[in-house]
Structures are given as C-alpha cells and as structure tokens.
C-alpha positions as a Markdown table, in Angstrom:
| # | Residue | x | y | z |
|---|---|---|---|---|
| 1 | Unk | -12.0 | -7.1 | -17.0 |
| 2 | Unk | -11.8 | -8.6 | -20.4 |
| 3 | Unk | -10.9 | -6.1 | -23.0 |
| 4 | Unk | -8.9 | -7.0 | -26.2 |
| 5 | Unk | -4.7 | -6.4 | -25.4 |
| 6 | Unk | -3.3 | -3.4 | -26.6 |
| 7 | Unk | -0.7 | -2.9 | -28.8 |
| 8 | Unk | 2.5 | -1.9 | -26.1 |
| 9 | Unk | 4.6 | 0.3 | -28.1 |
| 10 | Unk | 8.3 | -0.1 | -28.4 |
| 11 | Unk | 9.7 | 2.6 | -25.9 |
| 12 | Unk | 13.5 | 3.7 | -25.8 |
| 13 | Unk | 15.1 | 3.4 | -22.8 |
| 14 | Unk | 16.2 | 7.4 | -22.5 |
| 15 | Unk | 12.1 | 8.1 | -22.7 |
| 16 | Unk | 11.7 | 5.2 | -20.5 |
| 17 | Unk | 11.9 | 7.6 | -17.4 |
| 18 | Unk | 9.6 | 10.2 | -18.8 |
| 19 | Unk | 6.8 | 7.3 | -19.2 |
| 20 | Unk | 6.9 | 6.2 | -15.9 |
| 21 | Unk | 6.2 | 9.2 | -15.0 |
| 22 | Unk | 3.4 | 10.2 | -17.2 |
| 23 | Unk | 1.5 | 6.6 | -16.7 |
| 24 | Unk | -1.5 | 7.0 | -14.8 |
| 25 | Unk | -1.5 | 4.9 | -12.3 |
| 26 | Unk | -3.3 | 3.0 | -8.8 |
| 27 | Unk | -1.7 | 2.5 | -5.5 |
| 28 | Unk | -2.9 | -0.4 | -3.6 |
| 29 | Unk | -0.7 | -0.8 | -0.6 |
| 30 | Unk | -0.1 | 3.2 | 1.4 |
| 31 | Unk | 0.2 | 2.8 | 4.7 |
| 32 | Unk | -1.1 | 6.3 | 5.5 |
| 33 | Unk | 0.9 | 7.1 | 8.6 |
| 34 | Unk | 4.0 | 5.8 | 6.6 |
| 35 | Unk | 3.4 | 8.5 | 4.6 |
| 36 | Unk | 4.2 | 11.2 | 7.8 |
| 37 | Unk | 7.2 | 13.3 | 6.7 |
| 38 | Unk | 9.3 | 14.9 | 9.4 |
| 39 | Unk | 8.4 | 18.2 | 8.7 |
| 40 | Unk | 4.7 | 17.5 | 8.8 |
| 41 | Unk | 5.4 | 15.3 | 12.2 |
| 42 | Unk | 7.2 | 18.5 | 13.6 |
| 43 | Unk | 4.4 | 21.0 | 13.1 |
| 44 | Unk | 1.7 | 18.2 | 14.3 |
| 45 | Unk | 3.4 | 17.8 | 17.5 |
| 46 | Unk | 3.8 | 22.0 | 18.0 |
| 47 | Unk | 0.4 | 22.4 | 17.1 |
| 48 | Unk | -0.5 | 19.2 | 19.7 |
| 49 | Unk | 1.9 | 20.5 | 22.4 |
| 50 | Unk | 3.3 | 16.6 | 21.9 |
| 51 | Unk | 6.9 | 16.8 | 22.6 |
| 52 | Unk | 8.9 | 14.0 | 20.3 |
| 53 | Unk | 12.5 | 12.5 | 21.6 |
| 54 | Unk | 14.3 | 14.1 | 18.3 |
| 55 | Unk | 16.0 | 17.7 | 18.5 |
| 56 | Unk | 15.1 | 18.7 | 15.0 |
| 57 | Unk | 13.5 | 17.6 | 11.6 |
| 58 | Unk | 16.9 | 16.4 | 10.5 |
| 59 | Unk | 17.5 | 14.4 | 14.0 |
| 60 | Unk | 14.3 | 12.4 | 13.0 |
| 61 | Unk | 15.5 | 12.0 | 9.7 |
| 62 | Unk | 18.6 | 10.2 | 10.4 |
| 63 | Unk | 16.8 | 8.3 | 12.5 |
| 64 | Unk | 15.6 | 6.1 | 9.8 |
| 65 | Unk | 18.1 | 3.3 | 9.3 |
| 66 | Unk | 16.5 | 0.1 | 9.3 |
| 67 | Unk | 17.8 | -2.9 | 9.1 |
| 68 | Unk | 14.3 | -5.1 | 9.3 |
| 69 | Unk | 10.3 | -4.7 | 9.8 |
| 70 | Unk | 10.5 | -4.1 | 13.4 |
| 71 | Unk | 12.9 | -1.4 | 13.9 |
| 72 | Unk | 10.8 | 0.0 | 11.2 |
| 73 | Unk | 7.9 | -0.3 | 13.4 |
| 74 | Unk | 9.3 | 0.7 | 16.6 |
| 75 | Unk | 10.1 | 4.5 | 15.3 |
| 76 | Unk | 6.7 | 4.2 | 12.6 |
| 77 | Unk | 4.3 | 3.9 | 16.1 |
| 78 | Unk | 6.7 | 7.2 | 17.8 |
| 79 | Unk | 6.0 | 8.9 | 15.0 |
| 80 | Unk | 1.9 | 8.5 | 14.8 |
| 81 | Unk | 1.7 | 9.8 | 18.4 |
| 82 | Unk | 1.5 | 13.1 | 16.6 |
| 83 | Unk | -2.1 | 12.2 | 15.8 |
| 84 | Unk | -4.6 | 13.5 | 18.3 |
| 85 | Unk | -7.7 | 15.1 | 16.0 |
| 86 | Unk | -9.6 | 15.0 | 13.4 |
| 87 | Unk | -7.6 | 17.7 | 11.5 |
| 88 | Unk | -4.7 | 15.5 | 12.2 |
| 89 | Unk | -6.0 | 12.7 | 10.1 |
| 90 | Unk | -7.1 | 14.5 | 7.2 |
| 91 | Unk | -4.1 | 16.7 | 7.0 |
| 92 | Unk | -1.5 | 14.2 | 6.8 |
| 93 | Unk | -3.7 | 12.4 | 4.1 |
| 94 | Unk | -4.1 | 15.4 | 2.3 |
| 95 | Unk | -0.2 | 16.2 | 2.0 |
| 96 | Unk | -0.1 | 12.3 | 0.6 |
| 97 | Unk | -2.9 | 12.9 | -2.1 |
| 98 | Unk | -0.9 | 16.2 | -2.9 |
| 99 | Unk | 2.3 | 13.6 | -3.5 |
| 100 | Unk | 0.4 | 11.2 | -5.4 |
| 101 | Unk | -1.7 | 13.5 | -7.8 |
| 102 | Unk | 1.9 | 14.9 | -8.8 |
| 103 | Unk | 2.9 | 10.9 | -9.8 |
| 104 | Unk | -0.2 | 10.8 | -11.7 |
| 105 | Unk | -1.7 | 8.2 | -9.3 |
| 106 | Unk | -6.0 | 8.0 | -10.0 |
| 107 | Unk | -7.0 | 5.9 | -7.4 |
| 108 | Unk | -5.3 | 5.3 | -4.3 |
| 109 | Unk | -6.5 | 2.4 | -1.5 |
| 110 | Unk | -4.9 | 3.9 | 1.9 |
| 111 | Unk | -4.1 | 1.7 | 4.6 |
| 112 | Unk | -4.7 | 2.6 | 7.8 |
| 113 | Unk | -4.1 | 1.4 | 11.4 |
| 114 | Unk | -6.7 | 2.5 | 13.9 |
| 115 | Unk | -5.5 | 0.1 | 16.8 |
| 116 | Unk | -2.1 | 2.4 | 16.4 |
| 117 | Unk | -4.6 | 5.7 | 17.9 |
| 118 | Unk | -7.3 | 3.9 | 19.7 |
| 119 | Unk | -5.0 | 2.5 | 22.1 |
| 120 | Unk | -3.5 | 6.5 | 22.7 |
| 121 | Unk | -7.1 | 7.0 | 23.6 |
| 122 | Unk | -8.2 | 8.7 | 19.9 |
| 123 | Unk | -12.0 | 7.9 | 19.3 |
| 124 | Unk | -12.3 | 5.4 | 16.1 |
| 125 | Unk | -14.6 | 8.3 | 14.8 |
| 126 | Unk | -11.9 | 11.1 | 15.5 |
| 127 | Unk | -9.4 | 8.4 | 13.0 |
| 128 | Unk | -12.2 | 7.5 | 10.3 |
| 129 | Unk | -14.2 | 11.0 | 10.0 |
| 130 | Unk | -10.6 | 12.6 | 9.2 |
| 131 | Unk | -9.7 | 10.5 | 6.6 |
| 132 | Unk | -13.0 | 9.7 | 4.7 |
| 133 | Unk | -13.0 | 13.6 | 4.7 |
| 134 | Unk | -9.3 | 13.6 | 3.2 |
| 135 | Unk | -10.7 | 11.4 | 0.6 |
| 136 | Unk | -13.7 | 13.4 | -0.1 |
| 137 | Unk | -11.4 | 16.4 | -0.7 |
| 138 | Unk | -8.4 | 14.9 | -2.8 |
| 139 | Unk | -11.1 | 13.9 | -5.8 |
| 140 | Unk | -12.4 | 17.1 | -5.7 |
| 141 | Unk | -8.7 | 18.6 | -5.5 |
| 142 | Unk | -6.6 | 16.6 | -7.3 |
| 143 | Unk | -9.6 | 13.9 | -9.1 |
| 144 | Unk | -8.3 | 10.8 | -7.7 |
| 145 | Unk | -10.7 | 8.1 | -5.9 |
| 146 | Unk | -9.8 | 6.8 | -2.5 |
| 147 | Unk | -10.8 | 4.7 | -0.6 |
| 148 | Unk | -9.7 | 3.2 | 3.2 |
| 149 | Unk | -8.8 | -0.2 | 4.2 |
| 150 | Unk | -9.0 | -0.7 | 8.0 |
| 151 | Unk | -5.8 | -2.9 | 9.0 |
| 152 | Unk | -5.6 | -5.2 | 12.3 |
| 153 | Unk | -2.5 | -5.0 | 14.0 |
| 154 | Unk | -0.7 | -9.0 | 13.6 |
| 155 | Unk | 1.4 | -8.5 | 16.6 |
| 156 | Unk | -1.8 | -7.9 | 18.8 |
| 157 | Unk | -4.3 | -10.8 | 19.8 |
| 158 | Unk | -7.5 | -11.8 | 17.7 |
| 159 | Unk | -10.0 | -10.5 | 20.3 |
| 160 | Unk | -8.5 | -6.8 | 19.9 |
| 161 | Unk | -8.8 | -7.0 | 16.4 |
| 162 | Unk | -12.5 | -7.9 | 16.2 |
| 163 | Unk | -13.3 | -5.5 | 19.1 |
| 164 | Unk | -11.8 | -3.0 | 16.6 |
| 165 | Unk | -14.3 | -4.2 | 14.5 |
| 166 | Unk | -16.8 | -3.9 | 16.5 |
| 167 | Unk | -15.7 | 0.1 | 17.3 |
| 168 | Unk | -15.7 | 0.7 | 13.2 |
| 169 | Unk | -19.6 | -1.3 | 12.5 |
| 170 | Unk | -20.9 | 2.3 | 12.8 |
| 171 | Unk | -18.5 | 3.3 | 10.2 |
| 172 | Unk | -18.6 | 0.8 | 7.7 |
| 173 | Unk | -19.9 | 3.0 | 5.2 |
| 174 | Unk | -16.4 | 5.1 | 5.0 |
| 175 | Unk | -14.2 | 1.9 | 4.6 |
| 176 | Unk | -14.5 | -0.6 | 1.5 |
| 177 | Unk | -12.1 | -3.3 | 3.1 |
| 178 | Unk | -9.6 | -4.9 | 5.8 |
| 179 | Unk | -6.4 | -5.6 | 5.8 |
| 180 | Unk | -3.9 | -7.1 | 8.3 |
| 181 | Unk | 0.0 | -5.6 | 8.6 |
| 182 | Unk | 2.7 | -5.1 | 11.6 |
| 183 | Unk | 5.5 | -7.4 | 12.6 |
| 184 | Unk | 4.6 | -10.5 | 10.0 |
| 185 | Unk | 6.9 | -13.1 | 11.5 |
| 186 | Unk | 5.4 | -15.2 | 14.6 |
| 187 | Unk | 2.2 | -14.3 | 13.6 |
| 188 | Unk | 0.6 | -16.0 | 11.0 |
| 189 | Unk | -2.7 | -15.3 | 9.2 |
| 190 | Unk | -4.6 | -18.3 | 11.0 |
| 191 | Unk | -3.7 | -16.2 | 13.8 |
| 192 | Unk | -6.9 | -13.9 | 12.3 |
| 193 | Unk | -9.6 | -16.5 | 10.7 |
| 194 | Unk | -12.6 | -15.9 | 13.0 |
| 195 | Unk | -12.4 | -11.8 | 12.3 |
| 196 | Unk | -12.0 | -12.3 | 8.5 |
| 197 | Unk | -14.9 | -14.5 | 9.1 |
| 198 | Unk | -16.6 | -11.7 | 10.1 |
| 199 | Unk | -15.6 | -9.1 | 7.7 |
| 200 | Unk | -16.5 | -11.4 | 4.8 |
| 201 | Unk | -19.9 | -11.6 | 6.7 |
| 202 | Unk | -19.8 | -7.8 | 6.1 |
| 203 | Unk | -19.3 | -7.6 | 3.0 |
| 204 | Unk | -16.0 | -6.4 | 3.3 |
| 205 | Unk | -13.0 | -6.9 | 1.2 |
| 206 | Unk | -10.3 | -8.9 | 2.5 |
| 207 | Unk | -6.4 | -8.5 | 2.1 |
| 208 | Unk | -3.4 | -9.8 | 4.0 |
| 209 | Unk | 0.3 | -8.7 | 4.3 |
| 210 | Unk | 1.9 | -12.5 | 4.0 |
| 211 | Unk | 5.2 | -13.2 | 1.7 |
| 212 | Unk | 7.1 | -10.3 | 2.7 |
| 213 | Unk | 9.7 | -11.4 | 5.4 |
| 214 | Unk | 7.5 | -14.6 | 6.1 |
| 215 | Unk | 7.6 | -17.8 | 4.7 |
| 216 | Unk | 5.1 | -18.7 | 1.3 |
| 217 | Unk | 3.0 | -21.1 | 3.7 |
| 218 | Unk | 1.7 | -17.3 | 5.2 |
| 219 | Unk | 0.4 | -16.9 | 1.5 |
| 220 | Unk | -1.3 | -19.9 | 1.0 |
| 221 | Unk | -2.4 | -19.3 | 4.6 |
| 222 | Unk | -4.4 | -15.7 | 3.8 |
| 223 | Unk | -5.8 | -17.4 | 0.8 |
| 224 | Unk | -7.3 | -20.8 | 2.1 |
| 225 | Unk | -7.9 | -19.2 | 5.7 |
| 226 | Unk | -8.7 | -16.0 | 5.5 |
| 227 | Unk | -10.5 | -15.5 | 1.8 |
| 228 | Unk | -8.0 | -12.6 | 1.3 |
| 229 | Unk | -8.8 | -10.8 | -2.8 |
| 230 | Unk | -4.8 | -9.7 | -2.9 |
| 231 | Unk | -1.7 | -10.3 | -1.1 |
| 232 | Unk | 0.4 | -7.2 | -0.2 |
| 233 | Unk | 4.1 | -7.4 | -0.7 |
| 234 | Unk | 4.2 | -11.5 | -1.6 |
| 235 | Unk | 7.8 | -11.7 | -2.7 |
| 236 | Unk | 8.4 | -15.0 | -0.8 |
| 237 | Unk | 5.7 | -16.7 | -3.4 |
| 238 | Unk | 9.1 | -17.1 | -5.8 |
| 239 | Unk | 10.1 | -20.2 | -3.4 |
| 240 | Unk | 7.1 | -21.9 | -3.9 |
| 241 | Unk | 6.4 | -23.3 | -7.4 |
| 242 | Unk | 2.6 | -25.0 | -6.9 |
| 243 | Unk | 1.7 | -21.6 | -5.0 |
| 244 | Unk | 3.0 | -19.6 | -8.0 |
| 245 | Unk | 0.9 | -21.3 | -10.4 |
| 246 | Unk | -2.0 | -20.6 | -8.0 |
| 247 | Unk | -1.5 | -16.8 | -8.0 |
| 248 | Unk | -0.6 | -16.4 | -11.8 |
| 249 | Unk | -3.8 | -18.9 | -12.7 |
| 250 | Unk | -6.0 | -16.7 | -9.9 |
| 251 | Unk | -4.8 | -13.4 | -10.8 |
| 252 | Unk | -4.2 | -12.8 | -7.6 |
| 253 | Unk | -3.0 | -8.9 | -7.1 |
| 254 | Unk | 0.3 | -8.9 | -5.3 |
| 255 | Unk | 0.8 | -5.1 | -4.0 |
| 256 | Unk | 5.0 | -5.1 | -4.4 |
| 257 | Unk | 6.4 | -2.2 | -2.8 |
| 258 | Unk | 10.2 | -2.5 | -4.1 |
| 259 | Unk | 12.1 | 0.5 | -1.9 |
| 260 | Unk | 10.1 | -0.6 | 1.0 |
| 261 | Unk | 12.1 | -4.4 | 0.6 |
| 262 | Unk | 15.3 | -2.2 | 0.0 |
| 263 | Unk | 14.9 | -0.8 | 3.3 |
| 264 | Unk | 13.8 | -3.5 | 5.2 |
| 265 | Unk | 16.8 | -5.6 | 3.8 |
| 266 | Unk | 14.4 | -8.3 | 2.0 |
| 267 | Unk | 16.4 | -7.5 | -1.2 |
| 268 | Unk | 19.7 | -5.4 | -0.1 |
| 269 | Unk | 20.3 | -4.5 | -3.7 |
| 270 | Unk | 17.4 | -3.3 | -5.4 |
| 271 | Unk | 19.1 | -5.1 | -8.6 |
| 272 | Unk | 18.4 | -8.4 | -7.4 |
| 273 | Unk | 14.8 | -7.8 | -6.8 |
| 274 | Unk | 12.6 | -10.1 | -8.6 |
| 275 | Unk | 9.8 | -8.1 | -9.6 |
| 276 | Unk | 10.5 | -9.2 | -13.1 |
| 277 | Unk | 10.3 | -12.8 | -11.9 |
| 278 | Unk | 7.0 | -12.5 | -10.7 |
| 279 | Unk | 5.8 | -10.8 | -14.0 |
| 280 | Unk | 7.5 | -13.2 | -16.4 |
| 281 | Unk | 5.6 | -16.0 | -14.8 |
| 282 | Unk | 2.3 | -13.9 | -15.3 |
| 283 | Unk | 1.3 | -13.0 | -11.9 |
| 284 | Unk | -0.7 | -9.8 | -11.2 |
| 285 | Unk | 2.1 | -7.8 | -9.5 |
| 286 | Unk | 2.0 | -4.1 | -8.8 |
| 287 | Unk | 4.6 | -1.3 | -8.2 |
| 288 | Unk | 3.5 | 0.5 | -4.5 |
| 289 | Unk | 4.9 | 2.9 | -2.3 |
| 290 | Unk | 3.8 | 1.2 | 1.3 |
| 291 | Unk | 5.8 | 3.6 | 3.7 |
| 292 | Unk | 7.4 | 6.5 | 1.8 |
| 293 | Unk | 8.1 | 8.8 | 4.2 |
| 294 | Unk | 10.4 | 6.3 | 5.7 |
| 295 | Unk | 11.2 | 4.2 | 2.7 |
| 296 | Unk | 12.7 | 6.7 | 0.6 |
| 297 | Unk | 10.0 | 7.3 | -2.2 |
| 298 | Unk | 6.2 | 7.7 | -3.3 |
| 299 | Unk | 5.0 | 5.8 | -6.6 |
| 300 | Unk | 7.3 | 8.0 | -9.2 |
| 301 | Unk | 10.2 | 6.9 | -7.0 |
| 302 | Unk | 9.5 | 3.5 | -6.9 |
| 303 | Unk | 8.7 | 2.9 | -10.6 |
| 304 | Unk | 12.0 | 4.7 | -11.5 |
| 305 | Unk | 14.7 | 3.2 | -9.3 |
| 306 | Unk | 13.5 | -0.4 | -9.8 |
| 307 | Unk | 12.9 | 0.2 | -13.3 |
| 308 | Unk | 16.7 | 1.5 | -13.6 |
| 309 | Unk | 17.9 | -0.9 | -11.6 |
| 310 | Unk | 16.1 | -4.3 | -12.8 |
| 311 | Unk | 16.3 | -3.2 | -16.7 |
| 312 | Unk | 12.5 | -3.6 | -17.2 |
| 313 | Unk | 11.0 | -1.8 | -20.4 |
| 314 | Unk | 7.8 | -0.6 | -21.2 |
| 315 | Unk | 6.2 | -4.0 | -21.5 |
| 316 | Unk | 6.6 | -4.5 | -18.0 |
| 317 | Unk | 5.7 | -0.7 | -17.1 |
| 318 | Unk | 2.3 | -1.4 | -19.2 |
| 319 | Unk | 1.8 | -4.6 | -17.6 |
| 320 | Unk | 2.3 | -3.1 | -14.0 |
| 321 | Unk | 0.1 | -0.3 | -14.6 |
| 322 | Unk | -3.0 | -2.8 | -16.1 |
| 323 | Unk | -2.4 | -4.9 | -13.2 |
| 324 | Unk | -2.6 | -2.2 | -10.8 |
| 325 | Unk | -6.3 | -0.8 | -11.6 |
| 326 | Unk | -7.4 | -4.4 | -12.5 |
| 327 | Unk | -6.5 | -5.3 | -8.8 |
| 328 | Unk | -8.1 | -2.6 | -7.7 |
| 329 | Unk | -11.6 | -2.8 | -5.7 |
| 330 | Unk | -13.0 | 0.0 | -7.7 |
| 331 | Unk | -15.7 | -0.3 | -10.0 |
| 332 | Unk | -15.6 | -2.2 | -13.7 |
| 333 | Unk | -16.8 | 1.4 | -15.2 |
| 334 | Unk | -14.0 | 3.1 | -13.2 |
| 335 | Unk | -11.5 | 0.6 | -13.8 |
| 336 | Unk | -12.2 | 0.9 | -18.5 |
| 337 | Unk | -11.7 | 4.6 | -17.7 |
| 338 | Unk | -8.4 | 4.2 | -15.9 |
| 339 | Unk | -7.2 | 1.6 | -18.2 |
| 340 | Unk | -8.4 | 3.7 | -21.3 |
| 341 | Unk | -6.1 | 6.8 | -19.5 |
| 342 | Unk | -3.5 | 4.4 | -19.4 |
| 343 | Unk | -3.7 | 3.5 | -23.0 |
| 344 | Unk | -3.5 | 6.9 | -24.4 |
| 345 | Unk | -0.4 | 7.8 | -22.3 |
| 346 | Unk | 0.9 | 4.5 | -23.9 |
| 347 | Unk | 0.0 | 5.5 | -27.2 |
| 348 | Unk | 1.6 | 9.4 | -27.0 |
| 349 | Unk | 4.9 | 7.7 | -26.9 |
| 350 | Unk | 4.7 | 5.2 | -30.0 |
C-alpha cells in the first residue's frame, strides 16, 4: 500500500472519544469463542440440554477473575462446551458481527479453535460450515468482510495440529489463514515448524501468538521458523532492540489487544501499557479485542480506555486505524476503500 500520507487533523481531546468511535476500523486478532457472553452461553446450553457448573448468568460472570493466560483458559474451554451444531457456531458469530458493526469495524479476521470442539466429538464441518455461514450473513447484514483463521492449539502436540489439518483440507476454501494460540509459555513456535511448513505449502497465511507472556526469542522464533505475516499480541518485542528494528523495518503487523494484557496481568495498569512505545518506534501495531466477552470490552472499548489511559491523540488513533487494514489479508482494492473510509471520518473532524 503506497499512497501519499494524509494530512492527520488536529483533534481536541473532548472529541477525541467521539472519533474513536466513529473510525472505521479492522480487527485482526477475535478469538471467536472469547467473544461468548454469559447470557448467550446460558441459552446455548438450555437449548443443548448441556448443564454448566454455574447457578446463574451472574455466577459465571464473577467467575472471571484472572490473574494469567491459563486460568483464562481453563474457564474459556468450560465455556465452549456450549457448542454442539451448526447453529451454534454461526449464532455466537453472528451476536459478535452485531457487536462489531456497532464499533464501526469493516473487516474482521476471526480466530477460531477447532481442536477446542473436535476433541468434544463436533465434526470439523459442523465448526467451519457454521461460521463461513456467519460470515456470509454479517456482510450482507451489517457490510463487513470476514474472514476465518484456523488456530492450532500450543499446549497440544504437533501431530494433532497437522491431523487438524488434514480434517480442514476439504475446507480450505472457507479459511484464508492459520494461526497458533493457547497457553504460550513452554511451548514455543519451533514447537510447530513442520505444520506451518505445510500451510505455507497451501497457500495459507501464517500468524503466531508469540510476545505476549513469552519471551521476544518466541517472536523472532514465528518469524525465522515459521514464515508467520503478523504477530498477535507482541508486547515483549519492547525488550529486544535488534528485533524491534526488524519489525518496524518489516512492517510486521503486531495485533495488540490492550484490555486483554490488563486482564491477564501483562500490564496491571492499563497506564503503563506501551502501545505508544511500539508506535513511536514505527511499528505496525493494532488496537484488537482478542477475548471480549471475558476481557471486559469489544474494539470501541479498547480504543477508548487505552486511549484515556495512555494520553494518545489522534495521530496515534489515525496511525492505528492505517495499520490495521494495511495488516490486513484482504485485498489491495479492499484495503484503498477502507483506508479512503478512514480518511473521510478523519477529515469530518478537522
């Protein structure tokens, strides 16, 4: 994308919320079962006959105090076993499109985590027909383009991730990438190099969780070993000097997902988060939601608290919104339109 820079107008910080929430914008790192609210979770599980160890909506609720990934993950894999049909699928991405049209997202990439089902006994196809049909339906509902990324499960071993693969080759056509997420630490990207191997054979797109609770050397190890196109989360990069050069010279997207580190206690106070750090030294970071049924927040929410709490201006809102559909995997037409979208909102508040 190489189009001439546009003129950023000076924006005053009392209409600073209002444009946040007026930008159009692209959300590259969903997790679309993180996006199950208890309520939705309730009525899947009556309309499943699935009983769930929580008395009431509220019960569940309260149940999500985390204090790292994997007490995250523990109550995140309770919560999917609402997820028996097709139906299933489709409706729980459908209520997340409804979130997102309403924070003016365009184009949403949704994670999700078939490994999570398939091992409950749900066919791959029951997981992947729901979804791609969620994704038909929110362009013609709301106009945004989705897309799914199928993610391999880090905690598991290699040769269930690429018979995963092998259950989603007759499905190819409904996914535009891989990913890799779950419990980061202990299990490093290397861990994965023969099934990215594979995907890149595919003609898949490639992206890694690395950088979030684990060490930068998990960065440089989804770039050099497994070919990954953008890093989700990648906070840790700050520690590394040589490997933040590498990422602001490659434009590497970085999909930041600042309540989601609040949560998970990467940065206890969303004030000392350095998502202006990584922008000031020219990286391609994004603003993303990841989990926000159990993070606190969808993209609006995001934008705003770190925005309030960091200080960041419209520069940085401009910049965040660019990088986002730049980073995107959609097409160079689709990308001008969304950046042209994001222009004019830019320009109604000169």
């Amino acid at each position: 994308m190489n189009q001439p820079a546009f003129d950023i107008p000076a924006v005053p910080a009392a209409r600073l919320p209002d444009l946040l929430r007026a930008m159009p914008k692209a959300e590259l790192h969903i997790h679309i079962e993180g996006s199950l609210e208890p309520e939705l979770i309730f009525a899947l599980a009556e309309r499943n006959g699935v009983s769930l160890p929580y008395a009431s909506v509220e019960a569940l609720r309260q149940a999500y105090a985390f204090s790292n990934l994997q007490s995250f993950l523990d109550i995140y894999y309770a919560g999917a076993s609402v997820l028996l049909k097709e139906q299933d699928f489709h409706d729980m991405a459908m209520a997340y499109f409804e979130r997102a049209a309403a924070d003016k997202v365009l184009r949403a990439e949704l994670f999700f985590d078939p490994q999570t089902h398939t091992a409950r006994g749900v066919p791959m196809a029951t997981v992947i027909d729901g979804l791609h049909r969620a994704c038909v339906d929110a362009k013609a509902a709301f106009g945004i383009d989705a897309a799914l990324i199928l993610c391999f499960l880090r905690h598991l071993s290699e040769d269930e991730a690429i018979e995963t693969l092998q259950q989603a080759l007759p499905h190819l056509d409904k996914i535009i990438g891989v990913g890799l997420d779950s419990s980061e630490v202990g299990h490093p990207p290397e861990k994965f190099a023969r099934v990215f191997a594979r995907c890149g054979e595919l003609g898949l797109h490639r992206v890694a969780h690395a950088g979030e609770e684990g060490p930068p050397a998990y960065i440089r190890s989804a770039l050099d070993v497994l070919h990954a196109e953008r890093i989700d989360h990648g906070v840790q990069a700050v520690h590394d000097p040589v490997l933040m050069q590498r990422l602001a010279a490659g434009r590497i997207p970085l999909t930041v997902c600042p309540l989601s580190n609040q949560k998970l206690c990467v940065f206890p106070d969303l004030a000392d988060h350095n998502l202006r750090a990584l922008l000031d030294a020219g990286l391609c970071a994004t603003v993303n939601s990841d989990d926000p049924a159990y993070f606190g927040g969808y993209m609006n929410d995001n934008f705003l608290q770190v925005f309030a709490a960091t200080g960041l201006d419209a520069r940085h809102a401009y910049q965040l919104g660019r990088n986002a559909f730049e980073g995107s995997f959609a097409s160079d037409e689709l990308k001008r339109g969304y950046i042209a979208q994001l222009d004019a909102v830019f320009e109604s508040f000169r």
